[in-house]
C-alpha positions in Angstrom: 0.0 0.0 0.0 1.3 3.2 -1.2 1.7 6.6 0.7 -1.2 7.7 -1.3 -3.5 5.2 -0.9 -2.4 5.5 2.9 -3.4 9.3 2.6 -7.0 8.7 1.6 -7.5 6.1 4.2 -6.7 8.8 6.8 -8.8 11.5 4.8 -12.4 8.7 4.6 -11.6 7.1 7.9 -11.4 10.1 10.0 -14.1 11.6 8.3 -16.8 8.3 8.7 -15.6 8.4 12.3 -16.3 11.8 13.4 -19.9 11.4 11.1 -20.8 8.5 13.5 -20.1 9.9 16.4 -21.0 13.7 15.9 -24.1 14.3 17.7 -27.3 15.1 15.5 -28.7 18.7 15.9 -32.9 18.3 16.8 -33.1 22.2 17.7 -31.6 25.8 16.4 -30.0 26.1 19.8 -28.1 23.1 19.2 -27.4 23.9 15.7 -26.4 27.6 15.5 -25.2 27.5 19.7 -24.3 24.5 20.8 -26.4 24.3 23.7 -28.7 22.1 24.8 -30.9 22.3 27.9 -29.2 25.1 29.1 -25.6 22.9 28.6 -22.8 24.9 27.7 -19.2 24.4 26.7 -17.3 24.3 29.6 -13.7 26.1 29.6 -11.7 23.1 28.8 -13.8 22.1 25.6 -14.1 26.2 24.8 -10.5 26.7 24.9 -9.5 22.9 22.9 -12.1 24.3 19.8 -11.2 27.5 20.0 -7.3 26.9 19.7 -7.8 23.7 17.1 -10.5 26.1 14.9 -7.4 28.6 14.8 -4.6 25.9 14.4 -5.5 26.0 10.6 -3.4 23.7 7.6 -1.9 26.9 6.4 -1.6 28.6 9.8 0.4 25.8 10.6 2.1 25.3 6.7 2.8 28.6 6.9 4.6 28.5 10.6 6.9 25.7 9.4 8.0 27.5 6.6 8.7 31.0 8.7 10.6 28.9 10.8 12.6 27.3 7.9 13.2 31.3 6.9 14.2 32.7 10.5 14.5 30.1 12.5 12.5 30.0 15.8 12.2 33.9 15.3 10.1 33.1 12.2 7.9 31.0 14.9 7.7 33.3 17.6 6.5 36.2 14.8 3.4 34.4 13.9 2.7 33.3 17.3 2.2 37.2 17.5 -0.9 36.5 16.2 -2.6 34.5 19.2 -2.3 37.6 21.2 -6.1 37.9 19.0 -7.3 35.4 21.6 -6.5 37.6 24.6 -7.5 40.4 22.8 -11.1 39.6 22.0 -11.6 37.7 24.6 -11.4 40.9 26.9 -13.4 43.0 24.5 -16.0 40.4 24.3 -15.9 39.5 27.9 -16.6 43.9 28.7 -19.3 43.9 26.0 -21.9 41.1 27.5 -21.1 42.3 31.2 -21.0 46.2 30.9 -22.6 46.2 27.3 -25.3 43.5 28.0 -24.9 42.6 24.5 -25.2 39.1 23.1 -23.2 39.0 19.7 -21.3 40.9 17.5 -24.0 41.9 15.2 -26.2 43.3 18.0 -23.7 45.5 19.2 -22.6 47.0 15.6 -26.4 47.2 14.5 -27.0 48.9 17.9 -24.1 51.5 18.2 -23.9 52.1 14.3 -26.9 51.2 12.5 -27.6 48.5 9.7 -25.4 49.6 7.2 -22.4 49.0 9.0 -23.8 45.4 10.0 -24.0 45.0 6.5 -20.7 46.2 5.4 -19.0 44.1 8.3 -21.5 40.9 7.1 -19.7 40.9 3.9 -16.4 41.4 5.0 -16.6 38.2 7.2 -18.1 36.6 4.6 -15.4 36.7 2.6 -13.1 35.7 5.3 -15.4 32.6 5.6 -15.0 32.2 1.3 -11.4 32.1 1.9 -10.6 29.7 4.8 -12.6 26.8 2.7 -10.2 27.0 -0.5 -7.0 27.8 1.5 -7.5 25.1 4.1 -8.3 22.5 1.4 -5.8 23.4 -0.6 -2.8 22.4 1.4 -4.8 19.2 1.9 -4.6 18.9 -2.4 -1.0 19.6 -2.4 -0.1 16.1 -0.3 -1.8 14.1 -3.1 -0.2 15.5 -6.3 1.0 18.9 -7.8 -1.4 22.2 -7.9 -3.7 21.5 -10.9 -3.2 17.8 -11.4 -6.5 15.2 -10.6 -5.9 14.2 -7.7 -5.6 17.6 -6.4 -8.7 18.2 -7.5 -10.2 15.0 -6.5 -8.2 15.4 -3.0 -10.1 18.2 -2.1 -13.7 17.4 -3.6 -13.5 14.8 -1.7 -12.1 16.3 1.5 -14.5 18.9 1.5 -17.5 16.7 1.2 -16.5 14.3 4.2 -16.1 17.4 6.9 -19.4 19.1 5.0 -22.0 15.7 5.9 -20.4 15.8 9.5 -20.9 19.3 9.9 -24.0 19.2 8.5 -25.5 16.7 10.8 -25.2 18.7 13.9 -23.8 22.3 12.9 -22.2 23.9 16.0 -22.5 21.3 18.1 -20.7 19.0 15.9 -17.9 21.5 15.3 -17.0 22.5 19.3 -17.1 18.3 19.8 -15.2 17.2 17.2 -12.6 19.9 18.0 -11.6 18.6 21.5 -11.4 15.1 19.4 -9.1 16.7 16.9 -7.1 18.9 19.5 -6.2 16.1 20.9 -5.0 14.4 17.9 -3.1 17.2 16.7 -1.6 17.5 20.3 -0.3 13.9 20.2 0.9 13.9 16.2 2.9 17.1 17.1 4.6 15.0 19.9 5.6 12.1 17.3 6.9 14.7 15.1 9.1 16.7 18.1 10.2 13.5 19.5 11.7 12.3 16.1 13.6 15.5 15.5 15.0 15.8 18.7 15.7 12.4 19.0 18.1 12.6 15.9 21.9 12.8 17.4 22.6 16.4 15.1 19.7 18.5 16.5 19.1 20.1 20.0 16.5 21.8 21.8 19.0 24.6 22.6 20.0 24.6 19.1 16.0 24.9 18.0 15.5 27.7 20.7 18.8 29.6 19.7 18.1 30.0 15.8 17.5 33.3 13.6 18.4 36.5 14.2 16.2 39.1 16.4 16.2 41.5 13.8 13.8 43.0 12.0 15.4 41.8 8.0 14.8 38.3 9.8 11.3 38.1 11.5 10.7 41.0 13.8 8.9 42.7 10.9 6.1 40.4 11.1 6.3 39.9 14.6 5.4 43.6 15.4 2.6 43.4 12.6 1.1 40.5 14.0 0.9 42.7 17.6 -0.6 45.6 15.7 -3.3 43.5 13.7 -4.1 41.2 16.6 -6.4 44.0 17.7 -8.5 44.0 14.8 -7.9 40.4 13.3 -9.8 38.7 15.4 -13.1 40.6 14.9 -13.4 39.9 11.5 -13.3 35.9 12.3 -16.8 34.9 13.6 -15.3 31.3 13.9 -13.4 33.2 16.9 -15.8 35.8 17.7 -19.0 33.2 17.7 -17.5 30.6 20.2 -16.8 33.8 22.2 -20.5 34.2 23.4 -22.2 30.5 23.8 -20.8 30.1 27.6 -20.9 32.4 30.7 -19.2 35.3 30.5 -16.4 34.2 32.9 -15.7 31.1 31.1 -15.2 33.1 28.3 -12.6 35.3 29.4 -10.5 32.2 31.0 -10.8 29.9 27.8 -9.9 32.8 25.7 -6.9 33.4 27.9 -5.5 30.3 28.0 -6.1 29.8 24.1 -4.2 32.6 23.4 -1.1 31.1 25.3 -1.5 27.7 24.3 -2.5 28.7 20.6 1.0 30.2 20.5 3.1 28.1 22.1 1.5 24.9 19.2 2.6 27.7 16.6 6.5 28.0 18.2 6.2 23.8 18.0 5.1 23.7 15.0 7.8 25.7 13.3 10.7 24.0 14.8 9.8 21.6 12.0 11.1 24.6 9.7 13.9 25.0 11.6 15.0 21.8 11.5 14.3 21.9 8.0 17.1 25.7 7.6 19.9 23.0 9.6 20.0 20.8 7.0 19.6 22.7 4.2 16.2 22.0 3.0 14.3 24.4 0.3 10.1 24.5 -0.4 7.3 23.4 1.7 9.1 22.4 5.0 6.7 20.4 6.6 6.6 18.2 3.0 10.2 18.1 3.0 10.8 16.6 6.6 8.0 14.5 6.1 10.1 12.8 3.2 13.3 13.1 4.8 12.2 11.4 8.1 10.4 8.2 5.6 6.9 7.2 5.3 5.6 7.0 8.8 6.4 10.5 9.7 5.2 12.2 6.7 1.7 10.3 7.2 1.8 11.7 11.0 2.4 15.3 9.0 0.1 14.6 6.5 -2.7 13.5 9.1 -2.1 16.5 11.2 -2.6 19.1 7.7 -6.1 16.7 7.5 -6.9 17.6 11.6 -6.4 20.9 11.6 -8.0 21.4 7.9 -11.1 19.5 9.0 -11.4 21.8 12.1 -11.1 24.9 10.7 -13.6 23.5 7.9 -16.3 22.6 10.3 -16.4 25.7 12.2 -16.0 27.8 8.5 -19.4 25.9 7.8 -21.2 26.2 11.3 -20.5 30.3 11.5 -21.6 31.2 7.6 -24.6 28.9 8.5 -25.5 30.9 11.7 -23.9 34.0 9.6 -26.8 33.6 7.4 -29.5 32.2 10.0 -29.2 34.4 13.3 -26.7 37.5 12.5 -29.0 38.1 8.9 -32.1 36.9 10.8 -32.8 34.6 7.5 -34.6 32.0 9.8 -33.7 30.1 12.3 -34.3 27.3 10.3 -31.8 24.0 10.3 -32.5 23.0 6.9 -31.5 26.9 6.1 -28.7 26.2 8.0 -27.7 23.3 6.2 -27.9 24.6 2.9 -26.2 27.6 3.6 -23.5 25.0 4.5 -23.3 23.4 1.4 -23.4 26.5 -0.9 -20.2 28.1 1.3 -18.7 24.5 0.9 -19.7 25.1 -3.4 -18.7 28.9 -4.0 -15.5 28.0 -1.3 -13.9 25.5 -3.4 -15.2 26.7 -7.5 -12.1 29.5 -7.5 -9.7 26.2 -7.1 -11.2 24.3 -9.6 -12.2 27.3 -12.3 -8.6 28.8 -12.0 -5.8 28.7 -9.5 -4.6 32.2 -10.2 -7.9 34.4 -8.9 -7.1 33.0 -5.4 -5.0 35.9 -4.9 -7.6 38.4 -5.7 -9.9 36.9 -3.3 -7.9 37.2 -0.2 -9.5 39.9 2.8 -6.2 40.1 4.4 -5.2 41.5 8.0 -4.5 44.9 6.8 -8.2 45.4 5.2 -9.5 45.0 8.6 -7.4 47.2 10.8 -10.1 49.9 10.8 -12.2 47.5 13.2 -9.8 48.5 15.5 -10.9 51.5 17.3 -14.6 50.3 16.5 -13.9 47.3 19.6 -11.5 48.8 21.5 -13.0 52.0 22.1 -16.3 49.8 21.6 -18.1 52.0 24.9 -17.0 55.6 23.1 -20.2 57.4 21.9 -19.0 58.1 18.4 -21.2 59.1 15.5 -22.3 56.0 13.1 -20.0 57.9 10.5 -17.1 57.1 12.5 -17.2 52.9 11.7 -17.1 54.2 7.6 -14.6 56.4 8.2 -12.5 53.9 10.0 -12.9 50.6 7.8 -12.8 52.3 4.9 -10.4 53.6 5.6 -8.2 50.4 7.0 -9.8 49.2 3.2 -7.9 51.4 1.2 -4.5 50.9 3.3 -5.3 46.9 2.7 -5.4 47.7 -1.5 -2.4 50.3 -0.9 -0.5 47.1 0.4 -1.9 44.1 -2.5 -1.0 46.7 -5.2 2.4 47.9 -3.4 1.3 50.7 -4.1 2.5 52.3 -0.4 5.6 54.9 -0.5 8.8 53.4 0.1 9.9 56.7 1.9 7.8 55.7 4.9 9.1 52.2 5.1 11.7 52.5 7.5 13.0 48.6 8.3 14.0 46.7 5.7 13.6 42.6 4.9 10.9 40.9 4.4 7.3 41.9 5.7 9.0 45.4 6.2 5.9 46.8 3.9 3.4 45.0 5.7 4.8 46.3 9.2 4.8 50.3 8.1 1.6 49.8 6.0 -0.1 48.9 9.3 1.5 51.5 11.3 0.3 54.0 9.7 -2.8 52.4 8.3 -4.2 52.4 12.2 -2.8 55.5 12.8 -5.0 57.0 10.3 -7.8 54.6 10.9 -7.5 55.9 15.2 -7.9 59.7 13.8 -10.6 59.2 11.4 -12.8 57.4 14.2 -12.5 59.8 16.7 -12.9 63.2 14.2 -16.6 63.5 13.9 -16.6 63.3 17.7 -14.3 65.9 18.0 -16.3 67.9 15.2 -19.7 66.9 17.1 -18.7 69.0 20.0 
């Protein structure tokens, strides 16, 4: 039996598996909140889905290959990004106590009227677009190159498996099939650590004392990451919608702890990359130490990419359903729900199989949303509703100055890689902070 053929048993086994045993929605409540009698997730199952729903195959593809750039520095730089997890998990935590409010939507259509519940609603739906055809798309690359059949077939395939599962109970199935797959990907990233450091040439110490704490080689995109954690998050209502189905306290904690535990799986993940910089290795580094360790490994690696696909899948499917549903107040009907499901899961995966290129012109990236930052962090300012345009249009236009480099070089002042994306950003919510706060100012 070939590594293939292994492959797809992991892909259909794993996938009948969590379909037996994911529990069958019979009310909205289950469906779109995962509770059931008044049962909510407690803080060990909140914080295992919300880290595993954020462990993503490209979070973690793309963390091997930073550290096979910068070493453990390239690590610790995207880790940067799990601050999000503290971050909104404050915010939200102040806006049911003091706020009273009980979802993102409600507070925007509350404090700034429908249009700007509308403009965000597409935003995040976009978001949601994008995480099916990026996540399945590493998932294509371990069965042949991009564009070949079984790519495609790879991904059809994949995509339908964690669709009937999610289908079947929505929410519910997503938050308990995550503590399922955290725990898997918490054990496959311990076979993969063990191997490396039990190889005679390679040290913890040598791990933890690679790169270069400069900016040319990772601090760029470490101080980016800190300045787009406080906007990121909002525009991700797989984070944002696990952030109000328990009690306020629970919450905060789970939140808390995902944030540290979120980053510290990142750091572990990209000593794969590093590992893969000490002995030379060039292009995906994950792929490459999976074939450089033998068969066995690069199934563990290729099992994890299918773990943390499937559980960013799941939840993608679950928050455009309740998107749609509850936020839109389409119905809060399951069979709406469920075929809301399968149309993301459709118009998700049709840009890889119509034409690889456009995937770069679908992408809402970190920098489009930086004008949600003052929106939540000064959530309790009385502002005029003009302020949110002002501000997320503004972070908008900063996002296309960045795609289109079109952002002058005289007001980059690092240099190396990501050096755009750090002064872009700088400024960007600079601007975005002003803008917010001017028709207060003018107001008075």
């Amino acid at each position: 039996m070939d590594v293939i053929n292994w492959q797809w048993a992991l892909i259909i086994g794993s996938s009948v598996i969590l379909f037996i045993i994911s529990p069958y929605a019979k009310s909205p409540n289950q469906f779109f909140r995962a509770t059931k009698l008044n049962k909510k997730p407690n803080a060990f199952v909140l914080t295992g889905s919300l880290i595993i729903s954020w462990i993503f195959a490209k979070s973690i593809t793309n963390a091997a290959n930073l550290g096979l750039d910068f070493g453990i520095v390239g690590g610790i730089a995207y880790a940067g990004y799990y601050l999000s997890f503290a971050v909104a998990g404050i915010i939200i935590y102040r806006m049911r106590k003091y706020g009273g409010f009980k979802s993102i939507h409600q507070f925007l259509t509350s404090k700034f009227g429908r249009s700007a519940m509308v403009l965000f609603s597409i935003l995040i739906s976009i978001r949601l677009f994008n995480e099916v055809w990026s996540n399945t798309t590493v998932i294509g690359t371990y069965f042949g190159p991009q564009g070949s059949e079984s790519f495609y077939w790879a991904i059809i395939v994949f995509t339908f498996l964690t669709l009937a599962y999610a289908m079947k109970g929505g929410l519910s199935s997503s938050i308990f099939t995550d503590v399922i797959q955290m725990g898997l990907f918490s054990v496959l990233l311990g076979v993969i650590l063990w191997s490396i450091f039990t190889k005679d040439d390679f040290t913890i110490k040598e791990a933890a004392t690679s790169g270069t704490w400069s900016f040319e080689l990772g601090l760029n995109l470490f101080f980016a990451a800190i300045i787009q954690s406080f906007s990121y998050p909002f525009h991700d209502p797989v984070l944002t919608d696990r952030g109000f189905i328990s009690s306020p306290k629970v919450t905060l904690k789970s939140f808390m702890w995902a944030s540290v535990l979120g980053g510290l799986c990142i750091i572990l993940f990209s000593i794969i990359g590093v590992y893969a910089q000490s002995k030379g290795m060039v292009g995906q580094a994950a792929v490459e130490v999976g074939k450089a360790f033998g068969v066995v490994i690069l199934l563990v690696i290729n099992f994890i990419m299918i773990t943390s696909a499937a559980s960013t899948l799941d939840s993608t499917f679950s928050s455009f359903s309740k998107l749609l549903s509850i936020d839109l107040k389409m119905g809060k009907d399951i069979s709406l729900g469920r075929a809301s499901m399968a149309a993301v899961a459709i118009l998700g995966t049709l840009p890889i199989l119509l034409d690889a290129e456009i995937l770069s012109a679908t992408t809402i990236s970190g920098t489009m949303v930086i004008g949600l930052t003052p929106v939540f962090i000064f959530w309790n300012m009385e502002v005029p509703k003009i302020s949110f345009h002002l501000s997320v249009i503004c972070g908008l236009i900063f996002g296309f100055l960045l795609v289109f480099e079109l952002f002058p070089k005289a007001l980059i002042f690092t240099n190396g890689k990501y050096a755009d994306l750090l002064w872009v950003n700088v400024f960007g919510i600079t601007s975005c902070m002003i803008l917010y706060v001017i028709p207060k100012w003018i107001k008075r």
